[in-house]
C-alpha positions in Angstrom: 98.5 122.5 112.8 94.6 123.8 112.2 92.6 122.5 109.3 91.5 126.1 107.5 89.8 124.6 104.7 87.0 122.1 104.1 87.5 118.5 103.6 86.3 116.7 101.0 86.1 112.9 100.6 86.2 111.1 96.8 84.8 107.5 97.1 86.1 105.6 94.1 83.1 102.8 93.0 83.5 102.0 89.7 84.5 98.5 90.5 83.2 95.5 89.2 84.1 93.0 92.2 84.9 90.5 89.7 86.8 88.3 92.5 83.1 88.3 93.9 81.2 86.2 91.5 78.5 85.6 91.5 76.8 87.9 94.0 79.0 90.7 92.8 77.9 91.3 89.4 78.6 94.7 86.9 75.1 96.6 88.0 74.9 95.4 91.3 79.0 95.1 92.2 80.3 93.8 95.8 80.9 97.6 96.5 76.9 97.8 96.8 76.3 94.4 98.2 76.1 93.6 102.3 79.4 91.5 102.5 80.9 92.0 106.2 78.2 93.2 109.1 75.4 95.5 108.1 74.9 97.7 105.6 76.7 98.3 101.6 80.3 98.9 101.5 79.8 102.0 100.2 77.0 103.0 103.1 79.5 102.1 105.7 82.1 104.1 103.7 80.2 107.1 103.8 79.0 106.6 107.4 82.3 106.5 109.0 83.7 109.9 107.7 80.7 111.4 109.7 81.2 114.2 112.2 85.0 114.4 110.0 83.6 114.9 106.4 80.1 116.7 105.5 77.6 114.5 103.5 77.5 117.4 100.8 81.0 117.4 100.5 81.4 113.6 99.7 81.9 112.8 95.9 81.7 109.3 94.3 83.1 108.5 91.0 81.3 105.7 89.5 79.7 104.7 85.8 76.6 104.4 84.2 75.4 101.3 85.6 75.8 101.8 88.8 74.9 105.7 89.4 71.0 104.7 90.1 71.9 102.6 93.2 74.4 104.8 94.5 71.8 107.9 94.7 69.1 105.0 96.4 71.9 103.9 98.3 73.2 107.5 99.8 70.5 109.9 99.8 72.2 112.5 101.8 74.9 112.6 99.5 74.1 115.3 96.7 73.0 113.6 93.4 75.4 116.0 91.5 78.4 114.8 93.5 78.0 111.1 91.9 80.8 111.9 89.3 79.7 108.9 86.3 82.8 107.8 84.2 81.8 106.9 80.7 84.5 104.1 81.1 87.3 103.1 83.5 90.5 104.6 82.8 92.2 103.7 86.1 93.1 106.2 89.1 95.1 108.9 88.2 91.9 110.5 85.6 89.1 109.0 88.4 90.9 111.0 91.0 91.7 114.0 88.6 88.0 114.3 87.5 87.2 114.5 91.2 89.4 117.2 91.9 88.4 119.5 88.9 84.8 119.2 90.8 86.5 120.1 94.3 88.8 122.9 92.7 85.8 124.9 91.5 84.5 124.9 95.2 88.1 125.5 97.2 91.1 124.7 95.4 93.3 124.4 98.4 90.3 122.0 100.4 91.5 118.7 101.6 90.7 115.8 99.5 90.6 112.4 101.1 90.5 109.8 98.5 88.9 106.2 99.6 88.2 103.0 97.9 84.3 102.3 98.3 85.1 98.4 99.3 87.2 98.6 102.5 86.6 97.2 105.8 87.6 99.4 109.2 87.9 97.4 112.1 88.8 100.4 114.5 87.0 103.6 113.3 88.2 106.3 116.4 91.4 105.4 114.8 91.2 105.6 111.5 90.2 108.7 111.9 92.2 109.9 113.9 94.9 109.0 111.1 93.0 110.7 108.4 92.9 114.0 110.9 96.5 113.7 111.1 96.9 112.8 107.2 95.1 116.1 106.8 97.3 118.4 108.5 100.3 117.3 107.0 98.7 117.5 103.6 97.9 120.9 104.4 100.8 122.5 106.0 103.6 120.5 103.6 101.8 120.7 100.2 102.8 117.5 100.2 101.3 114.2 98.6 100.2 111.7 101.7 98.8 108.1 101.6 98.0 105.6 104.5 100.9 103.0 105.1 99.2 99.7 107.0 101.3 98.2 110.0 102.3 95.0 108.3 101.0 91.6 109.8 102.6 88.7 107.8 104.3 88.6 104.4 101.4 89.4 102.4 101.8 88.7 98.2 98.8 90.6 97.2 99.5 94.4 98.3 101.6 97.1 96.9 104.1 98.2 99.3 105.6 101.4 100.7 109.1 101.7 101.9 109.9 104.9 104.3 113.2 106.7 105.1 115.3 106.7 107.8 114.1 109.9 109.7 117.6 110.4 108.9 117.2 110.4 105.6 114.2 112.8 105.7 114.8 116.1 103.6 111.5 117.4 104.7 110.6 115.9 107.7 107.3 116.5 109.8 107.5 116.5 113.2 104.4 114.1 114.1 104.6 110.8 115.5 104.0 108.2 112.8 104.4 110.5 109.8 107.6 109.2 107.5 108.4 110.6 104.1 107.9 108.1 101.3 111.4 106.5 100.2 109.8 104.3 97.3 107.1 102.3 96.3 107.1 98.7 95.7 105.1 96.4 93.7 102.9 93.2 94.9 106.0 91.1 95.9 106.5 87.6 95.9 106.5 85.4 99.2 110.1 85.4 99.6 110.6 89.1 98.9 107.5 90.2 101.4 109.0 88.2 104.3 112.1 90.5 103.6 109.8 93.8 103.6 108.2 92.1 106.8 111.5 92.0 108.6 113.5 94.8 107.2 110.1 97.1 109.7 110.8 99.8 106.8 108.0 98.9 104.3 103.9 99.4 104.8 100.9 98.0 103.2 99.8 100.3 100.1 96.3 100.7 101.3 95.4 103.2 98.4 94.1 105.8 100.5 95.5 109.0 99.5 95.3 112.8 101.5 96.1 116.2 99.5 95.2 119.5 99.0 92.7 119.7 95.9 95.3 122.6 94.0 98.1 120.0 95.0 97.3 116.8 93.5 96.3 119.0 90.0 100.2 120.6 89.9 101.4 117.4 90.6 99.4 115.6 87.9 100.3 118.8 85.6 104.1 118.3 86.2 103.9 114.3 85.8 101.0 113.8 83.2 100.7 117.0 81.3 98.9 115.6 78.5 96.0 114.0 81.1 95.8 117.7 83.2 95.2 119.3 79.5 92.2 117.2 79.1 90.8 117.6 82.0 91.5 121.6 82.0 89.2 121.2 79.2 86.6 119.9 80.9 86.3 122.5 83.7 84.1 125.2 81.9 81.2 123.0 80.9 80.9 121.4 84.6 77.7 121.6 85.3 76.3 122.4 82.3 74.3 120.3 79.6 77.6 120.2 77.5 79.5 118.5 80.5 78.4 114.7 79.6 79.4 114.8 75.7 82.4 116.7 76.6 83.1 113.9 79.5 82.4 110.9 76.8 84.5 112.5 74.4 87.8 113.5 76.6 87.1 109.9 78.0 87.3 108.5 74.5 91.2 109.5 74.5 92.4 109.6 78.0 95.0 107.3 78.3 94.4 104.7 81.2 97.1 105.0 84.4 97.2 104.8 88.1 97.9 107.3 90.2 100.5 105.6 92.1 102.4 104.7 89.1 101.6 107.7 87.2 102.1 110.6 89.9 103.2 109.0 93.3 105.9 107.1 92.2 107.3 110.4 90.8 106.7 113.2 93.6 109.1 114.6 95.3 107.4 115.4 98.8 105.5 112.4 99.2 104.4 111.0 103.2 103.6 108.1 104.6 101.5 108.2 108.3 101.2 104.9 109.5 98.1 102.6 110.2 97.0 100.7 112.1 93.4 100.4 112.2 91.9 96.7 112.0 92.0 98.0 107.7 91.3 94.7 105.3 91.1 95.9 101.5 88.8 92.3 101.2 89.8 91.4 97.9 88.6 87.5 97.7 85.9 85.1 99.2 89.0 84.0 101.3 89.0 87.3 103.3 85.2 87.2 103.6 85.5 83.8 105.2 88.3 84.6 107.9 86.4 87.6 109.1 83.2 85.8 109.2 81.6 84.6 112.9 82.0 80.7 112.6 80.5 78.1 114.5 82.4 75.0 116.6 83.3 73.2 113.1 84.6 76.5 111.8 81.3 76.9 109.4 80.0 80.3 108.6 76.6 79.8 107.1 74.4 82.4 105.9 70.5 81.3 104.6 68.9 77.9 104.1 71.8 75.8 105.0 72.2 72.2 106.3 76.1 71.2 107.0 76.2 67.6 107.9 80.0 66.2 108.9 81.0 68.7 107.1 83.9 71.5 108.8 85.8 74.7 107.8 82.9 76.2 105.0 81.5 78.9 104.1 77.7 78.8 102.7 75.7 82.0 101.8 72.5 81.7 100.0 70.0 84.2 99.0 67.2 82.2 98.3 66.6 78.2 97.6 68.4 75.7 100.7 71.7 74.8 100.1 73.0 71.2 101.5 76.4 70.3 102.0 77.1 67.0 103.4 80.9 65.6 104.0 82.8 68.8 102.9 85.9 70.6 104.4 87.3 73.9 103.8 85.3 75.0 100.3 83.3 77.8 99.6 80.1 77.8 98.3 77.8 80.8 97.3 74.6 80.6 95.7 72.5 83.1 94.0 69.4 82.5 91.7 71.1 82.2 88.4 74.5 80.4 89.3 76.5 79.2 92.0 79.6 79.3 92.8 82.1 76.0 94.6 85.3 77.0 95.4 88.3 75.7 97.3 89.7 77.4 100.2 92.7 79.6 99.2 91.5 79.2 95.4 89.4 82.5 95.8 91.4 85.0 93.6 91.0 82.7 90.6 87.3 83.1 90.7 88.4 86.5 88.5 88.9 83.7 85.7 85.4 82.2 85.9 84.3 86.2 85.0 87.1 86.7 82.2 85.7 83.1 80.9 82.0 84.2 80.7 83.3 87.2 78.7 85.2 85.5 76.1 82.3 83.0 76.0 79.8 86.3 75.6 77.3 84.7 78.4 77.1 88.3 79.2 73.4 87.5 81.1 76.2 86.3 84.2 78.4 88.8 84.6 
């Protein structure tokens, strides 16, 4: 199976990182912060599709606040590929807007569509899943996403359930490739123990591989009324028009994700299997467990004294932070606030961000 066509990659970064307050803020969201190891999510992003994806044929989707830093942050990425949202209306139009870009330059090129915030542990591998991703993308026609190994019984990821090969109507004859037998939603503890030992159900990483004429049919036969819209918008691309046109087609477009909204619905729909060290870091949590600690499990990161104190992690950006006596909390300071959490209390750091909005402190967020 030879690749004949370009690939593409569409780096969705539109984010806020509101589980990352307070470094992760709306201009300057976790996606373009230094979080894990060296350099911005989105830099490494970029940097490991190298030697697999061209520079110039990278697109970012993105908004208005954060389009400056993402042209400073990759310069070898062309400034007209930074696609700018007026407003978030979920997956499904992020990812069709992309396409409409990559249709005008080869309708049946390979799109690979990536989150701008994930960590690779094992990057030879993980592309060497998206090569095969590819092919079977190209030769089936067929919709494709990244299925994760599963580790433990995991609450906060979608899941994937494959068939039988059996079962498979379509089947592709490539080790690890299984076609999709339905999609599950973030289960509770007792139902993702079941997924975890029923060795039929996958991580929903959110990676998806398709051809560019391929994902537009399919949003055409699902969600006619959002692949009108964007038909709309494909004469003015890249004309002056293109940004009212954008604000106004965004001012109706209903919100949707393209799991629920096209995925969930498709009829040849594969699954290749991961497993490539892959951590979607969604909470201070994850941070800390892949963070280098020392003998009393601290991770410190600045001006930081720990005194009897075991199982933290401390990151400052500027004045020294002291914590004496403390076990197992999270503390993060930046020069307007600071954040003290408790270990395994992480996700609920959305709800200081949703507090500050309804409290208009809008200078925070």
């Amino acid at each position: 199976m030879e690749q004949q066509h370009p690939i593409y990659a569409v780096i969705m970064a539109g984010g806020v990182g509101s589980r990352f307050w307070p470094r992760s803020r709306e201009k300057n969201p976790k996606q373009l912060l230094e979080i894990v190891g060296e350099g911005t999510m989105i830099q490494n992003t970029v940097r490991r599709l190298r030697g697999f994806v061209d520079e110039k044929n990278v697109f970012v989707v993105t908004n208005k606040l954060q389009r400056n830093a993402i042209v400073k942050q990759l310069p070898n990425v062309p400034a007209e590929n930074i696609i700018v949202e007026p407003v978030g209306r979920n997956t499904a139009p992020c990812i069709g807007l992309a396409a409409l870009f990559i249709n005008r330059l080869d309708p049946k090129g390979t799109m690979i569509v990536l989150p701008a915030d994930h960590i690779i542990g094992n990057e030879p591998e993980f592309l060497r899943v998206l090569q095969t991703a590819a092919q079977v993308a190209q030769v089936t026609a067929g919709l494709v996403t990244i299925g994760i190994h599963p580790t433990h019984p995991e609450t906060g990821y979608g899941y994937i359930q494959v068939k039988d090969r059996s079962e498979e109507t379509q089947p592709v004859n490539l080790p690890g490739v299984f076609e999709v037998k339905t999609f599950a939603e973030k289960p509770n503890y007792a139902t993702a123990i079941k997924f975890l030992e029923s060795g039929d159900f996958y991580w929903n990483s959110g990676m998806f591989i398709w051809r560019t004429d391929t994902i537009l049919n399919e949003i055409q036969r699902s969600l006619p009324e959002l692949h009108a819209q964007l038909l709309n918008l494909q004469p003015s691309i890249g004309t002056p028009l293109f940004e009212q046109n954008l604000e106004t087609t965004y001012g109706i477009i209903r919100g949707i994700s393209i799991d629920y909204g096209v995925m969930e619905k498709a009829q040849r729909v594969y699954v290749v299997k991961g497993d490539f060290g892959w951590n979607d870091l969604g909470s201070w949590d994850e941070v800390n467990r892949l963070a280098p600690k020392d003998e009393q499990g601290n991770h410190i990161h600045g001006k930081v004294i720990a005194v009897n104190s075991k199982n933290t992690y401390v990151h400052t950006s500027d004045k020294l932070i002291a914590v004496v006596g403390m076990e197992d909390v999270i503390v993060i300071n930046t020069p307007d606030a600071i954040l003290v959490c408790k270990k395994g209390a992480s996700q609920e750091v959305k709800e200081v961000v949703d507090s500050l909005k309804r409290k208009q402190m809008n200078e925070y967020l």
